[in-house]
C-alpha positions in Angstrom: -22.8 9.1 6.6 -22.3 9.9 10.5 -25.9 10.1 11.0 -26.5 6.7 9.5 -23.7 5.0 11.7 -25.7 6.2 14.5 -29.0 5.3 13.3 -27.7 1.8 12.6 -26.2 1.5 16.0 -29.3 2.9 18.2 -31.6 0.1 16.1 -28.7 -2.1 16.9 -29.1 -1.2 20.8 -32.9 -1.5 20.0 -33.0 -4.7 19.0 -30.7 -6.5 21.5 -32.1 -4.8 24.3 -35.8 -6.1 23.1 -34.1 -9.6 22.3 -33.1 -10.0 25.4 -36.4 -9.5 27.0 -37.6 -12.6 24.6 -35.0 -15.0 24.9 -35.5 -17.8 26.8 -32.9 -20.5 28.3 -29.9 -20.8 26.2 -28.1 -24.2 26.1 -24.6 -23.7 27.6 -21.9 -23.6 25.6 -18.8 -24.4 26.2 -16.0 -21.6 26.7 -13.3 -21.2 23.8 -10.5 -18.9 23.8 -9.6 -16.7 21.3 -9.4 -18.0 18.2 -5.4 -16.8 17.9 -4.5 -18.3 20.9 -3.8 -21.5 19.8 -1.5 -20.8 17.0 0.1 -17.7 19.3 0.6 -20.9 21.8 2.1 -22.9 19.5 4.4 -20.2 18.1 5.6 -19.1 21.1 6.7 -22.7 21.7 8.7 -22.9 18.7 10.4 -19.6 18.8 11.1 -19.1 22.9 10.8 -15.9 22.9 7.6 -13.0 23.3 5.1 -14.0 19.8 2.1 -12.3 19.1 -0.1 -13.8 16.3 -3.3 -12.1 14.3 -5.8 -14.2 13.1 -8.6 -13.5 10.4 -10.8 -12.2 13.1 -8.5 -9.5 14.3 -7.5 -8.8 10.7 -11.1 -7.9 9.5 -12.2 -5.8 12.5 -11.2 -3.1 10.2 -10.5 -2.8 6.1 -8.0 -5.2 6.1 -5.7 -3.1 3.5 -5.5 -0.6 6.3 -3.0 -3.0 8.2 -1.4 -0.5 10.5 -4.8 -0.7 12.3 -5.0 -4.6 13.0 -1.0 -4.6 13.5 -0.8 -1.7 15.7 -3.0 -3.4 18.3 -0.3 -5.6 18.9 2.1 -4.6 22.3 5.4 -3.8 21.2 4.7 -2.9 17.7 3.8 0.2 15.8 3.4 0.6 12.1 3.5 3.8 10.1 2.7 4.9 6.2 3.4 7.6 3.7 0.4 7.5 1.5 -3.3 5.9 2.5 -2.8 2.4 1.6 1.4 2.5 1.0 4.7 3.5 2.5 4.1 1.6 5.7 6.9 1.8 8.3 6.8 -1.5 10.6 8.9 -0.9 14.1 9.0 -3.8 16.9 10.1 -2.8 20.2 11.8 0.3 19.2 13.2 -1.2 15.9 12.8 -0.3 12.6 12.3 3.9 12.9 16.0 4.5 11.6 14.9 4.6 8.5 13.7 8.0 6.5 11.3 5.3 3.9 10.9 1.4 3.8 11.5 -0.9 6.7 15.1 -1.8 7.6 16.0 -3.7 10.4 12.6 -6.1 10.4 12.6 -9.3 8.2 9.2 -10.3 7.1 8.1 -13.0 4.7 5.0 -13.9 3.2 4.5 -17.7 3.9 7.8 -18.7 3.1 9.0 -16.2 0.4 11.1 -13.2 1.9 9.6 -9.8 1.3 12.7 -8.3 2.8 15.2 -8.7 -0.5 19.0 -9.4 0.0 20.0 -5.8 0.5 17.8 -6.1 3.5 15.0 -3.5 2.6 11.1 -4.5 2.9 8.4 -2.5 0.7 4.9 -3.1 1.6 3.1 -1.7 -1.4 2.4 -4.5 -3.7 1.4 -7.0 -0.4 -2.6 -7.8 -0.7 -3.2 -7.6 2.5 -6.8 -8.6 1.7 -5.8 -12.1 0.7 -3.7 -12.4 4.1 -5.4 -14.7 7.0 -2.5 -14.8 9.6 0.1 -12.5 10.5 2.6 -13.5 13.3 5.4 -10.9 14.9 8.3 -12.5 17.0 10.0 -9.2 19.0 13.2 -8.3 19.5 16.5 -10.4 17.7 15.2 -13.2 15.6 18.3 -13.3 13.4 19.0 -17.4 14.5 16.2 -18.4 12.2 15.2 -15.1 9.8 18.8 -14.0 9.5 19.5 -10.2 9.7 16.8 -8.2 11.8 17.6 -6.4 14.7 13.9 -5.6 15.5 12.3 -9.1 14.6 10.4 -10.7 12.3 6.8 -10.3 11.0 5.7 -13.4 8.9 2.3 -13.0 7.0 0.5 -16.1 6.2 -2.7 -16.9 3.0 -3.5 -20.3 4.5 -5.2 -22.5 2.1 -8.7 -23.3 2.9 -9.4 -26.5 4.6 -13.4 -26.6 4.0 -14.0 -29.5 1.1 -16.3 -28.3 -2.0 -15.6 -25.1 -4.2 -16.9 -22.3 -3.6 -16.9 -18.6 -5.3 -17.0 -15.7 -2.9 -17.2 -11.8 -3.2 -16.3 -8.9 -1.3 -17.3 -5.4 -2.0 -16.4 -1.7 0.3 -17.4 1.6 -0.7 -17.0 5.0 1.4 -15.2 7.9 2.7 -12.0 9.6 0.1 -14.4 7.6 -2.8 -13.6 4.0 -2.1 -14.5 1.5 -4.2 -12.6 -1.7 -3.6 -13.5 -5.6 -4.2 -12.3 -8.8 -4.0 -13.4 -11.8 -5.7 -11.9 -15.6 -4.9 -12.9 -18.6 -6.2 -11.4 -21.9 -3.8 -11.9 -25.8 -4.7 -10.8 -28.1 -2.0 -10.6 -32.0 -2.5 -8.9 -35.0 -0.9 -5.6 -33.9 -1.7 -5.4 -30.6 -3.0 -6.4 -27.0 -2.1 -6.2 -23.7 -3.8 -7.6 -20.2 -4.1 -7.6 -18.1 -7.2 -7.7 -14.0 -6.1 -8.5 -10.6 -7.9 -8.4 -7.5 -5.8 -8.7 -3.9 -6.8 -8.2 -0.7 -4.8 -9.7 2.7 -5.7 -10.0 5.8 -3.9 -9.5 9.3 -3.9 -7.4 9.5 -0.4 -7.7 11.9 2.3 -5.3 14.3 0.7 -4.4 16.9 -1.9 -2.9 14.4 -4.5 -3.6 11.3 -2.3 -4.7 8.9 -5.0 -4.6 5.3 -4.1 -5.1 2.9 -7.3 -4.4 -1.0 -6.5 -4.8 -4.8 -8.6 -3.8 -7.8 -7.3 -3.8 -11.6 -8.8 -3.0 -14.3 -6.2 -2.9 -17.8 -6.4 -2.1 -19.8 -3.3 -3.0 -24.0 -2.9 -1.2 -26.9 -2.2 -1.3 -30.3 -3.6 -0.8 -33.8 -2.0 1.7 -35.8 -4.1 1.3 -38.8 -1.6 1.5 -39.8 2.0 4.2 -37.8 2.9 5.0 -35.2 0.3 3.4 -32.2 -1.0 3.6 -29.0 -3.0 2.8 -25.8 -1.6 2.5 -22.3 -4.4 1.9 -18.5 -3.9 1.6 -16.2 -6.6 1.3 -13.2 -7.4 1.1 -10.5 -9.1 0.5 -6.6 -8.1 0.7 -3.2 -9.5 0.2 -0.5 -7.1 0.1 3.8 -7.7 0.1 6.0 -4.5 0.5 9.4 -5.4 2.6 11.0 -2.8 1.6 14.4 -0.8 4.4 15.3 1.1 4.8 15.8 4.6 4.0 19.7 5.8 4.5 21.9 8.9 3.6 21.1 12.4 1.6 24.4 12.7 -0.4 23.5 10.1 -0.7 19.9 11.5 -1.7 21.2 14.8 -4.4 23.5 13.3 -5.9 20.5 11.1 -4.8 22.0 7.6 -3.9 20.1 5.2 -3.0 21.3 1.3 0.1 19.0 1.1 3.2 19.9 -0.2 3.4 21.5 -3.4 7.2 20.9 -3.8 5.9 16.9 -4.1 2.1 17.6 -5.9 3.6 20.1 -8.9 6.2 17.2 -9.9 3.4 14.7 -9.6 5.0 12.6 -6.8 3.9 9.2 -6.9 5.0 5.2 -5.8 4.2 2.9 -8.6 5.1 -0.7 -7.9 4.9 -3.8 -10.5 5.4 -6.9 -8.8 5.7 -10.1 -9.8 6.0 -13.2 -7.0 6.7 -16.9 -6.7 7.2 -19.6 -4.3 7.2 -23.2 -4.9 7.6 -24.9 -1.7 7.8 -28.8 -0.9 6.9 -30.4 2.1 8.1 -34.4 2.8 7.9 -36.2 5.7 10.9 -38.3 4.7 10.4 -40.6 7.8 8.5 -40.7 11.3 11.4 -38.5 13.0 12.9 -36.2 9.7 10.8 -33.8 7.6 12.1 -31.2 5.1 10.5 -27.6 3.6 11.9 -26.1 1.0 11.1 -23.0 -1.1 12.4 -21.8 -4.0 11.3 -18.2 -4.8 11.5 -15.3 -6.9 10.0 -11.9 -7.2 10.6 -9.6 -10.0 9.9 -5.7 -9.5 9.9 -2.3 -11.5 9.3 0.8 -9.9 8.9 4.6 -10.8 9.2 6.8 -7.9 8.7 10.9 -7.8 9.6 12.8 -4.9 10.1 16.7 -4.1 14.1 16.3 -4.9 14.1 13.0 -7.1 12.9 11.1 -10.3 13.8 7.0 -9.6 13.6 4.0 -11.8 14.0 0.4 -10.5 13.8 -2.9 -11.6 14.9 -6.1 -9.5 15.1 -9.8 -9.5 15.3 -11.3 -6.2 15.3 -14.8 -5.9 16.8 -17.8 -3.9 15.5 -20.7 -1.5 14.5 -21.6 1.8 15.1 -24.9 3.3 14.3 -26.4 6.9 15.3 -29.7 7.9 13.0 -31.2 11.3 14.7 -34.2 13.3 12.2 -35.5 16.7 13.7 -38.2 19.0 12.4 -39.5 21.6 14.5 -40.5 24.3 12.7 -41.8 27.4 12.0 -39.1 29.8 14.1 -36.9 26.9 12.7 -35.3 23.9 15.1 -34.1 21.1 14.1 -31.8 18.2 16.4 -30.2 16.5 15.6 -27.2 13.7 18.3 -26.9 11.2 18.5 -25.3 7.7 19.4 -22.5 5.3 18.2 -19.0 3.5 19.9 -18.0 0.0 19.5 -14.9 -1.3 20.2 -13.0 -4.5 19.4 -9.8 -6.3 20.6 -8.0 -9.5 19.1 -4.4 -9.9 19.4 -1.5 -11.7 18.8 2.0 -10.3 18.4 5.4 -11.9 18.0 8.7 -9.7 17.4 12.1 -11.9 17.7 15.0 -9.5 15.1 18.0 -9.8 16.1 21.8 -9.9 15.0 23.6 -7.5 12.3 26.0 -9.4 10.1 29.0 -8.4 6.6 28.2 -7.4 5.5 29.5 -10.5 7.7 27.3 -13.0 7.5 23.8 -14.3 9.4 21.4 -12.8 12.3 20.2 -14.4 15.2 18.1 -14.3 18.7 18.6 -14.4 21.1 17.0 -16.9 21.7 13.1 -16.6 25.3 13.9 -15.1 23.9 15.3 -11.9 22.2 12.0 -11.4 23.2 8.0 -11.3 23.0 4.9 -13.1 24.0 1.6 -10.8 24.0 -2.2 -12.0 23.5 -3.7 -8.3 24.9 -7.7 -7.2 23.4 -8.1 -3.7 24.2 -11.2 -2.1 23.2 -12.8 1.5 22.8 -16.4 3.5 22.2 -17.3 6.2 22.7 -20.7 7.8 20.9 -21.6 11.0 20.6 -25.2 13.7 18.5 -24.5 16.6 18.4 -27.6 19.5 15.5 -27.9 21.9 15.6 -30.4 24.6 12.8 -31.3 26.2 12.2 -33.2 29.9 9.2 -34.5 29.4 8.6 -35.4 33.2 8.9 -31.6 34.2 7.8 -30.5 30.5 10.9 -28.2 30.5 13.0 -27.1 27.4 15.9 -25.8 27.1 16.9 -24.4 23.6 20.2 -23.5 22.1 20.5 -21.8 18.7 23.2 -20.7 16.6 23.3 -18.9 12.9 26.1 -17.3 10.8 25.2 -15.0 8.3 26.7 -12.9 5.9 26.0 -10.1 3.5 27.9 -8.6 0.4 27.5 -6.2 -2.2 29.1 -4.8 -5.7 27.7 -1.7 -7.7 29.0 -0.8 -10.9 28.3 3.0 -11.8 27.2 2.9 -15.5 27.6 6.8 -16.0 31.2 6.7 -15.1 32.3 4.9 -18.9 35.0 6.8 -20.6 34.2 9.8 -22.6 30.4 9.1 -21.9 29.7 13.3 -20.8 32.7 15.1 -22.5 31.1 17.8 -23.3 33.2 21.2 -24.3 36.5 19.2 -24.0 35.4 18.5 -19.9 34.5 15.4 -18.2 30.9 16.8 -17.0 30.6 13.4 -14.7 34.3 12.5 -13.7 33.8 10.2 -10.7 33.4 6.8 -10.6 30.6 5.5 -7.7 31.5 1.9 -8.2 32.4 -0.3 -5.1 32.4 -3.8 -3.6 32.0 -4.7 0.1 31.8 -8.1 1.7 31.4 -8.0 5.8 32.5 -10.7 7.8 30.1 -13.6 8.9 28.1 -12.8 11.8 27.4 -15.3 14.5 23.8 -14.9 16.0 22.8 -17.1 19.2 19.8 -17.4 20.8 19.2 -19.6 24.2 16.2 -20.3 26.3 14.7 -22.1 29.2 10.9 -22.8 29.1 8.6 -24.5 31.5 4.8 -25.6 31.0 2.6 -25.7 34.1 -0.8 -26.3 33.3 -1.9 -24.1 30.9 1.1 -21.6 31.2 4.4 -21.2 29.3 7.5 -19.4 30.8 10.1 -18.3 29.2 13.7 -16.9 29.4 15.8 -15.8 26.7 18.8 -14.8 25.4 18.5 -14.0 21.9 21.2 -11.9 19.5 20.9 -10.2 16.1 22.2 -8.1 13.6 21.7 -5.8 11.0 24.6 -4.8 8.1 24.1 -1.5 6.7 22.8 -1.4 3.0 24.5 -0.8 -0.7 23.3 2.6 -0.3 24.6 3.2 3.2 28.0 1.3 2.3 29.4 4.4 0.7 29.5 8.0 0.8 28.4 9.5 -2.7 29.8 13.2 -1.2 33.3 11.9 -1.1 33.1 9.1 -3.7 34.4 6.8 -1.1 33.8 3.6 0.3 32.2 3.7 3.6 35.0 1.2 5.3 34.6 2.3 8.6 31.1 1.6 8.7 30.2 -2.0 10.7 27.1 -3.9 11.1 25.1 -3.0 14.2 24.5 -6.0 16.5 21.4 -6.4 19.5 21.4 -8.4 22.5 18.1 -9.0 24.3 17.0 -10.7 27.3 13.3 -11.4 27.6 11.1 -12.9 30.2 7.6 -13.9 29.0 4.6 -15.9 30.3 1.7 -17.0 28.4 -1.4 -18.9 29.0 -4.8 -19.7 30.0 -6.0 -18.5 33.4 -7.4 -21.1 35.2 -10.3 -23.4 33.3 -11.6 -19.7 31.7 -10.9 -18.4 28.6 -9.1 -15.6 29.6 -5.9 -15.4 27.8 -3.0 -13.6 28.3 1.1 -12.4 27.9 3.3 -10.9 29.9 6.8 -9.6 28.8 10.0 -7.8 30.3 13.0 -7.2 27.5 16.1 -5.5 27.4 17.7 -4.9 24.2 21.4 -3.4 23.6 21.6 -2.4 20.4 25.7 -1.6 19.7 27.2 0.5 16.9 23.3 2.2 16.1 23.5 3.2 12.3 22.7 6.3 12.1 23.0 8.8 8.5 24.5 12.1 9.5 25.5 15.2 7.6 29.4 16.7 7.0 30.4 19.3 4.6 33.4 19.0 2.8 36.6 21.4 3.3 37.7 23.1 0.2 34.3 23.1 -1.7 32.5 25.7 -0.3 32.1 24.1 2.6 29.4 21.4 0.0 26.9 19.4 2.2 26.5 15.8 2.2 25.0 12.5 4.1 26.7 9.5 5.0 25.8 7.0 7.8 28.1 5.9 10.5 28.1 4.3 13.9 27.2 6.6 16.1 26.8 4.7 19.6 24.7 2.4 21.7 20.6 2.1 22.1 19.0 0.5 25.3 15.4 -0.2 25.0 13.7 -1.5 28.2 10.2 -2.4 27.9 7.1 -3.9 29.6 4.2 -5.6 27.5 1.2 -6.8 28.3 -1.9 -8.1 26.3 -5.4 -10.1 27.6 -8.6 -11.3 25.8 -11.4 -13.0 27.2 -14.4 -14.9 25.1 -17.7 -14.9 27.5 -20.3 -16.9 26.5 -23.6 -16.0 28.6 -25.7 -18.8 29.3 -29.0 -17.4 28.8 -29.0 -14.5 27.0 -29.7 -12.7 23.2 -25.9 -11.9 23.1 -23.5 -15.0 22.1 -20.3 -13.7 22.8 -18.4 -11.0 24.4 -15.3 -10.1 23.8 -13.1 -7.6 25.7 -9.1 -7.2 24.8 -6.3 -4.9 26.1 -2.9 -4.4 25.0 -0.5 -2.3 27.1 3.0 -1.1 25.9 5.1 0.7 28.8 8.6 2.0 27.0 11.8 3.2 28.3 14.2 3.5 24.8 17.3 5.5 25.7 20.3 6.8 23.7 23.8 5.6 25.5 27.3 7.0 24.6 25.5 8.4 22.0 27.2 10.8 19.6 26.0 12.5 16.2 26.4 15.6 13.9 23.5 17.7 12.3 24.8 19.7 9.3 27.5 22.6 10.3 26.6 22.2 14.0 29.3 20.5 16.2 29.3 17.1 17.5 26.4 16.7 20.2 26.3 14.1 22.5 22.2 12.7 23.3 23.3 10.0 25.9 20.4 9.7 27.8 17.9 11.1 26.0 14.7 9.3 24.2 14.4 6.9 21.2 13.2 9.3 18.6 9.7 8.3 17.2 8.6 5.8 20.3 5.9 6.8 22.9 6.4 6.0 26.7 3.3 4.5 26.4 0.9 2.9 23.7 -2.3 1.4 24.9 -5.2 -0.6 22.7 -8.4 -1.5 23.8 -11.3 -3.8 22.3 -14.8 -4.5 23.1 -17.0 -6.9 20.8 -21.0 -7.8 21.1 -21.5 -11.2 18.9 -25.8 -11.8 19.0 -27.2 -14.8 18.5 -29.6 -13.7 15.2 -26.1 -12.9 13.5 -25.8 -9.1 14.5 -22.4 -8.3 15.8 -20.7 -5.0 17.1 -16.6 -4.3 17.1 -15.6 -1.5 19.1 -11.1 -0.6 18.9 -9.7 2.1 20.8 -6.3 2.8 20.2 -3.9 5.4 22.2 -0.4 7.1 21.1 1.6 8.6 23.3 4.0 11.8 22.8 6.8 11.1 21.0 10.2 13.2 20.8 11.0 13.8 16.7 14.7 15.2 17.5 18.1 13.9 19.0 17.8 16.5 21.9 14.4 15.7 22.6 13.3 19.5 21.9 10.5 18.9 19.6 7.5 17.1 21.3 4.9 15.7 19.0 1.4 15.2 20.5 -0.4 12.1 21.3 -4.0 11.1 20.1 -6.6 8.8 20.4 -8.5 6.6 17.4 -12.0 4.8 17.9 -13.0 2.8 15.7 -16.3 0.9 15.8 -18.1 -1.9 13.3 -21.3 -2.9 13.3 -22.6 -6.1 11.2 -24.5 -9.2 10.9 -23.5 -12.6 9.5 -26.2 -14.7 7.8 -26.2 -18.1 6.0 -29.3 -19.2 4.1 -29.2 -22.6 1.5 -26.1 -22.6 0.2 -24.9 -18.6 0.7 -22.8 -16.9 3.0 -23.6 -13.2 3.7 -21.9 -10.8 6.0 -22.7 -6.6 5.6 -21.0 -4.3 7.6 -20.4 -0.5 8.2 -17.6 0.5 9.7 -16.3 4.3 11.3 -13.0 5.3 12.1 -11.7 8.3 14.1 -15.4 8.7 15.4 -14.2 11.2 17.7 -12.3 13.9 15.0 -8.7 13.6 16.4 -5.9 15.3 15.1 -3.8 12.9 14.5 -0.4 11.7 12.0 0.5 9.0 10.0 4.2 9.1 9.6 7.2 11.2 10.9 10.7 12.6 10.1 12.9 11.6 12.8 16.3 12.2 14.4 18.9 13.4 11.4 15.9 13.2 8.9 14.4 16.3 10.9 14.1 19.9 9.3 12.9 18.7 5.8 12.0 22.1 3.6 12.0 22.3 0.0 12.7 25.5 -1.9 10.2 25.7 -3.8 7.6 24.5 -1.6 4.3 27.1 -0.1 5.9 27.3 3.1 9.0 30.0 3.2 12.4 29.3 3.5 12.1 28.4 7.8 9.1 26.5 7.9 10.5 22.4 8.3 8.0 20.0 7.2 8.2 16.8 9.4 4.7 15.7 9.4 2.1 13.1 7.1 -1.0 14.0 8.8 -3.9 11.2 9.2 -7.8 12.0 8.6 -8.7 14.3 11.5 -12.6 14.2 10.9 -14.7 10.5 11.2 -14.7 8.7 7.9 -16.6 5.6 7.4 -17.0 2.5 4.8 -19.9 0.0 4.0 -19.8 -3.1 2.1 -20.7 -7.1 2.4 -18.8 -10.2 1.7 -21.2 -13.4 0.3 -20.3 -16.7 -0.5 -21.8 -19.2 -2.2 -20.7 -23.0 -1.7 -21.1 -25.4 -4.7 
C-alpha cells in the first residue's frame, strides 16, 4: 500500500509540475480566508474569551471518525482514546486528564443537546463524528453559559444543508486493520425546510490483539420553517457501538514497539458496547425585532455492557431536560445593549451493576465472584444551571464590555439495591451487610465571567476574567472502602485570566490568534489510596482535595489562503498551531497506597507536554487534484506526581492526496490517505498521577511489571475511498 501512496504522489508531482509549464494567464481571484474564520470570528465575539472553531474542511483532512486528529490540531487542546475509534479523552488547557476513563471536567454538546449527562461525565463512543460539520472549543472556565466545566466547552455542530434540491450522496473507506466503513445520506432542501437522513457503519479489525471496532449510526437532523419568525430545529439519533478493549501494557514493551495487549483484558473478552438513543427538539422564534428565544428539549437514552481486567458493568440511563436562551438587542444611540439570559435543566435516573472478577491463573477461565462482592445502585442525578450574560457595546469606539453571572447546582441520591433485608443470608450470615446508599446536595455555585473587547479593523482584543467549577461525581461522593459519605469532599473551582487577539492581517488572508491565560484551579480533585486500620491494613480509593493547579500558557495558531495569479495550483494553504505550557502543582499534597503523605508543589501537570506543535501544508490544482500534508508534534510528558517517569515525545505525518470532480449532475471526490508515514513509536492514551502502577495478577507480565501505556500504530497505515453525490 506504501508503494502506491508514493506512486500516486510522484504522478501527482508529475502532473502539476507539467501543468504548470501549460498554463497560461489565470484571472485573479480574489483572496478569502479560511473558510473557519468567519464563524471562529463570530464566536469569539459572543463568548470573550480564546475560541477555536473546526470546519468541514479541517474535519475531513483525515477519516473523520478519527477525531483526535482534526481536534488535536487545535492550540490548547489534546484528545486521547482507549480503543481505535472509542474511549477518547478530551483535555483543554490542562483540563480534563484527572480522569482514569471518560471526560470530566469539559462540557460538550451536540447542537444543543448535552453529551455531558447530569452527573457531569461525557462518553464519546456513540457520537458519529462522520455526520459532524462544525466543531467549536471555548478554553479555559466556560461555566457562565455551559454550567460546570473547569476546562471548557467543546460544542459539535451537523448543520443542516443550505443548497435547495435533494440530493442522495455516498461515502465509502477501505484500508489498513481491514476497514470497511460507509456512509450514505439522503438531504431535501426547500423554501422552508431542510433535513438530512444518515446511515453510517464502522468495521475494522484495529491495530491490536483484540482491537475490534464495530460501529451503526442513524441520524436525522433538519429544520422546518413554521413562519416568519418561528422554526423547529431536530437531531436524532441512534448508535450502537462495540470496541473491544486491549489493555494498556509495559513501557518496555512500548518503547521496543511490541504490542500483544493485555491478556488480563483479552481472556475476559473486554469490550465497550454502547446503545444510544438521542433527541432534541429545538424551537427558534424571533418573538419581536429586539427578543428571540431557543429552546431545546432533549433526551438520550443509553445501555451499556462494559468488561474490563477487574470488572463486568451493566448500565442503562435516561438523561433528559431542556435548554432555553432568551436574546434582547437595544439600541441606544452611540450604545448597543444585548443581553444573553437563560437556563439548562438536567435529569438522569440510572441503574448500575459492577460484578468483580477473581483474580485467576493464566491458565484458568475467567470467572466472577458471587453477586455480594459486587453492587446494584438505582441513581437520581440532578443539575441546573441558570445563566444572564450583559454585553455593552460603544459603537463609536466598537468596544464591549461584558459581564456574566451563573449559579449552578448539582445533587445526587443512590439507593444500594443489594443492601435489602435478608437478601444474602446465607449460613445464618449477612454475606453483604453494608448499605452504599447516600444523598448529597452541594451548595449553588456562583460562576462570573467579565471582559473588555475592542475591534480595530480587522482585529478583536480581548481581556477576560472568567470562573468555573466542577462538583465531584456520584461515584466520587463517597468512599465504598469505609461505607461513608464523602462530606468533606468540595467542588473544585478555576479562575482564569486571558488575553487574546484575533484577526485578519492587513487586506491578506492571513489569519491568526494569539493567547496568554492563567488558570488557578483550587481544591484539585484528586482519587487517592488509604488502607484501613484493623482490617489487615485493606486497601481502598477515595477522592479528596488535594491542593491548588496553576496552568500558565501561551497559544498561537495562523493560516494563510494564497491564491497565485497565474499558475496550475489554485490554492495554497499553510497552517501552524503552537502550544507553549507551563502547568504546575501548588500546595499540592497526595498519598499513593501505604507510602506517606508527599508533597509535589512545584512539580508538572501529569499527562501535558511543555510544548505541542501542529503544522499544515495543502496544494489545491486547478483540474481538481488536491494534496493535504499534517504534521503533528508531542512533547514529553511526566506520567507520575514526582515527575520520575518521563514518557517520550513523537511525531505524526499525515498526508492526503485527492481530486474533486463534478460532471452533469454528480459530485465525485477519491482520495488516499497515510498516516504515521514516518513509523513512530508512538501512544494513544496514559495512566496518570494516582492511576499509575496498573498490574493485573493474572496478566503476561510478572507480578512488577506496571502497565501504563495504550500504544498507537507505530508502522504507516493508509485508507482509500471516494465520496459522490448526485443532485436531483
Amino acid at each position: 500500500m506504501r508503494k502506491n501512496y508514493l506512486i500516486i504522489l510522484s504522478l501527482f508531482v508529475v502532473i502539476m509540475a507539467k501543468a504548470q509549464e501549460n498554463e497560461g494567464d489565470i484571472e485573479e481571484v480574489k483572496i478569502h480566508a479560511r473558510a473557519k474564520v468567519n464563524k471562529e470570528r463570530e464566536e469569539f465575539k459572543r463568548h470573550a474569551q480564546s475560541t477555536e472553531t473546526l470546519s468541514e474542511y479541517e474535519l475531513n483532512r483525515n477519516n473523520p471518525n478519527l477525531i483526535e486528529q482534526s481536534l488535536s490540531s487545535i492550540a490548547g487542546v489534546q484528545v486521547e482514546k482507549r480503543t481505535i475509534f472509542g474511549g477518547q479523552r478530551i483535555v483543554v488547557r490542562g483540563y480534563g486528564n484527572d480522569q482514569k476513563f471518560n471526560n470530566w471536567g469539559i462540557k460538550m454538546y451536540w447542537n444543543n443537546i448535552p453529551l455531558t449527562n447530569a452527573d457531569g461525565i461525557t462518553i464519546l463512543d456513540d457520537v458519529n463524528f462522520g455526520f459532524i460539520n462544525n466543531i467549536e472549543v471555548i478554553k479555559g472556565p466556560a461555566a457562565t453559559l455551559y454550567g460546570g466545566g473547569s476546562g471548557g466547552a467543546v460544542r459539535l455542530y451537523s448543520r443542516p444543508s443550505t443548497k435547495k434540491g435533494t440530493s442522495i450522496s455516498e461515502e465509502f473507506m477501505t484500508g489498513s486493520f481491514g476497514l470497511f466503513q460507509t456512509s450514505t445520506s439522503i438531504t431535501d432542501v426547500g423554501d422552508g425546510h431542510s433535513i438530512t437522513a444518515n446511515y453510517g457503519h464502522i468495521g475494522t479489525d484495529g491495530y491490536r490483539p483484540h482491537g475490534k471496532s464495530i460501529k451503526n449510526f442513524l441520524n436525522i437532523n433538519g429544520e422546518v420553517k413554521l413562519n416568519q419568525k418561528q422554526k423547529l430545529t431536530l437531531l436524532a439519533s441512534h448508535g450502537n457501538s462495540l470496541e473491544q478493549v486491549s489493555g494498556q501494557i509495559s513501557f518496555e514493551d512500548y518503547y521496543n514497539g511490541i504490542d500483544n495487549g493485555n491478556q488480563a483484558y483479552i481472556r475476559r473478552g473486554a469490550k465497550t458496547k454502547f446503545v444510544t438513543t438521542r433527541v432534541g427538539l429545538g424551537h427558534i422564534w424571533d418573538i419581536n425585532k429586539n427578543l428571540s428565544n431557543s429552546t431545546t428539549v432533549f433526551y438520550t437514552g443509553t445501555t451499556s455492557d462494559r468488561i474490563a481486567a477487574g470488572a463486568y458493568e451493566t448500565y442503562s440511563a435516561p438523561n433528559y431536560g431542556l435548554r432555553s436562551v432568551f436574546n434582547y438587542s437595544k439600541d441606544w444611540g452611540n450604545f448597543k445593549s444585548q443581553t444573553e439570559f437563560g437556563i439548562e435543566l438536567q435529569q438522569s435516573r440510572s441503574l448500575i451493576t459492577n460484578y468483580r472478577f477473581k483474580s485467576v491463573s493464566i491458565d484458568e477461565e475467567p470467572i466472577l465472584r458471587p453477586l455480594y462482592d459486587g453492587s446494584y445502585f438505582k441513581n437520581l442525578n440532578n443539575q441546573s444551571n441558570y445563566f444572564a450574560v450583559e454585553k455593552l457595546t460603544y459603537k463609536p469606539w466598537e468596544l464591549m464590555f461584558l459581564a456574566g453571572l451563573s449559579i449552578n447546582e448539582i445533587s445526587y441520591t443512590r439507593n444500594d439495591m443489594l443492601a435489602l433485608p435478608g437478601l444474602f443470608i446465607i449460613g445464618g450470615v449477612d454475606r453483604y451487610n453494608k448499605n452504599l446508599s447516600f444523598d448529597k446536595k452541594f451548595k449553588a455555585v456562583a460562576t462570573p465571567h467579565f471582559a473588555l473587547q475592542k475591534t480595530w479593523q480587522n482585529q478583536i482584543f480581548n481581556l477576560s476574567y472568567s470562573a468555573g467549577y466542577n462538583a465531584p461525581t456520584s461515584a466520587t461522593s463517597f468512599i465504598t472502602g469505609l461505607n461513608q459519605t464523602n462530606n468533606d469532599l468540595i467542588p473544585e473551582k478555576a479562575k482564569m485570566w486571558d488575553l487574546s487577539v484575533q484577526g485578519l492581517l492587513a487586506n491578506t488572508a492571513i489569519d491568526y490568534q494569539f493567547s496568554l491565560f492563567s488558570i488557578n484551579v483550587k481544591d484539585k480533585l484528586t482519587q487517592l489510596r488509604g488502607v484501613i486500620p484493623n482490617a489487615e491494613l485493606t486497601p481502598y480509593s477515595y477522592w479528596a482535595n488535594t491542593g491548588d493547579q496553576e496552568n500558565k500558557g501561551l497559544e498561537m495558531s495562523a493560516g494563510y489562503v494564497y491564491t497565485p495569479k497565474s499558475s496550475f495550483l489554485s490554492k495554497i494553504r499553510p497552517f501552524v498551531s503552537y502550544t507553549y505550557n507551563d502547568f504546575k502543582y501548588s500546595n499540592f499534597k497526595t498519598y499513593l497506597a501505604s507510602a506517606p503523605t508527599a508533597d509535589y508543589s512545584g512539580n508538572n501537570v501529569v499527562g501535558l507536554p511543555k510544548t505541542k506543535i501542529s503544522l499544515g501544508l495543502d496544494f489545491d490544482t486547478r483540474i481538481g487534484l488536491y494534496w493535504q500534508n499534517t504534521y503533528s508534534y508531542m512533547g514529553s510528558v511526566y506520567s507520575d506526581f514526582a515527575n520520575g517517569t518521563r514518557v517520550n515525545s513523537f511525531g505524526l505525518l499525515n498526508s492526503k492526496i485527492g481530486y474533486r470532480y463534478s460532471f452533469y449532475k454528480f459530485d465525485m471526490d477519491l482520495f488516499v490517505m497515510g498516516n504515521n508515514l514516518t513509523s513512530q513509536i508512538n501512544y494513544t492514551f496514559l495512566f496518570y498521577g494516582n492511576s499509575i502502577n496498573d498490574s493485573d495478577n493474572d496478566n503476561q507480565y510478572n507480578g512488577n511489571t506496571f502497565t501504563d501505556v495504550n500504544p498507537g500504530p507505530n508502522k504507516a497505515y493508509f485508507f482509500t475511498g471516494f465520496h459522490v453525490k448526485y443532485n436531483f
